[in-house]
C-alpha positions in Angstrom: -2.3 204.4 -42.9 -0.2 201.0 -44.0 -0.9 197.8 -42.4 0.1 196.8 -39.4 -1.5 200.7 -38.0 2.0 202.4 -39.2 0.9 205.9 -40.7 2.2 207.3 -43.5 4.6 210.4 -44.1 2.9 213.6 -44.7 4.8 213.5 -48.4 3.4 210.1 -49.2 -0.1 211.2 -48.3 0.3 214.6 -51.1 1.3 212.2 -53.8 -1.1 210.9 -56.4 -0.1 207.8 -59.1 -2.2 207.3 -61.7 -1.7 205.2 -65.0 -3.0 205.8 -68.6 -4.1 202.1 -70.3 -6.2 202.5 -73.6 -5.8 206.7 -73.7 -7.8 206.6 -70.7 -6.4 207.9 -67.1 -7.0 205.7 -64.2 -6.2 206.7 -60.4 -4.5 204.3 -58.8 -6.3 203.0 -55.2 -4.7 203.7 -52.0 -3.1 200.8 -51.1 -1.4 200.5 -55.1 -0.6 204.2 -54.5 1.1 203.7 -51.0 2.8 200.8 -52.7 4.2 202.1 -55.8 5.3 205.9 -53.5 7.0 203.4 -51.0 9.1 201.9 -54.0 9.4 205.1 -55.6 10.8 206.9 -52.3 13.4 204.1 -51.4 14.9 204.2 -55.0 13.8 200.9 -55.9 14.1 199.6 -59.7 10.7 198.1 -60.3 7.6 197.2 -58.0 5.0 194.7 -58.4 0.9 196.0 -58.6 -2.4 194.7 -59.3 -4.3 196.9 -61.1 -7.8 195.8 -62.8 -6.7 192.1 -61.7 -3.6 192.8 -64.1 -0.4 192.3 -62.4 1.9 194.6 -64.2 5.7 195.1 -63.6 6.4 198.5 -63.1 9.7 200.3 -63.7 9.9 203.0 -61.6 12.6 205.2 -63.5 10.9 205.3 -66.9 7.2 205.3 -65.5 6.0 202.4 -67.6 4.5 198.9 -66.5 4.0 195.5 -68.4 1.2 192.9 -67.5 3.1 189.5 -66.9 0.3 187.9 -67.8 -1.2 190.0 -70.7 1.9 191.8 -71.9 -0.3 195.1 -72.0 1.4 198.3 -71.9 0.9 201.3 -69.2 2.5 204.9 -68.3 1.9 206.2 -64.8 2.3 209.6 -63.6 3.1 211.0 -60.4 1.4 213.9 -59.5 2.2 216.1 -56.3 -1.2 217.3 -54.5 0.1 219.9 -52.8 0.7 223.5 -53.6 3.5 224.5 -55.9 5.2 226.5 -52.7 4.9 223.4 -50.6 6.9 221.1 -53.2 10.0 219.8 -52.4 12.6 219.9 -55.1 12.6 216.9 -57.0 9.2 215.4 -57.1 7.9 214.8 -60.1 
């Protein structure tokens, strides 16, 4: 569920963002999850996240974030939770 009591879409629920900082896979918490999908699903360039008390600029086409304050590096991934048959085409 967002704030404000608005639920989320079944598809935002099956979808799964982590990142990879230091070789080592982190999942993303809900709320950063629902926020980076929303971006994600409305086409939208970049989003802001705070991850680790980090807040990295994230460029939604080529997966990738920069800390503004740190300058570290990160690579998310999208994952689909759902079956393979239950995938729509495109997701990634």
């Amino acid at each position: 569920m967002l704030g404000g009591g608005r639920h989320l879409s079944p598809d935002l629920v099956n979808i799964e963002w982590s990142y990879e900082k230091h070789g080592t896979t982190i999942l993303c918490e809900q709320e950063t999850n629902e926020k980076i999908e929303m971006a994600y699903s409305k086409d939208e360039p970049t989003v802001h996240v705070c991850l680790q008390g980090e807040v990295f600029v994230v460029d939604l086409m080529t997966k990738t974030g920069r800390g503004q304050h740190t300058g570290e590096h990160i690579i998310l991934n999208r994952k689909w939770l759902g079956t393979t048959a239950d995938q729509p085409a495109g997701y990634s």
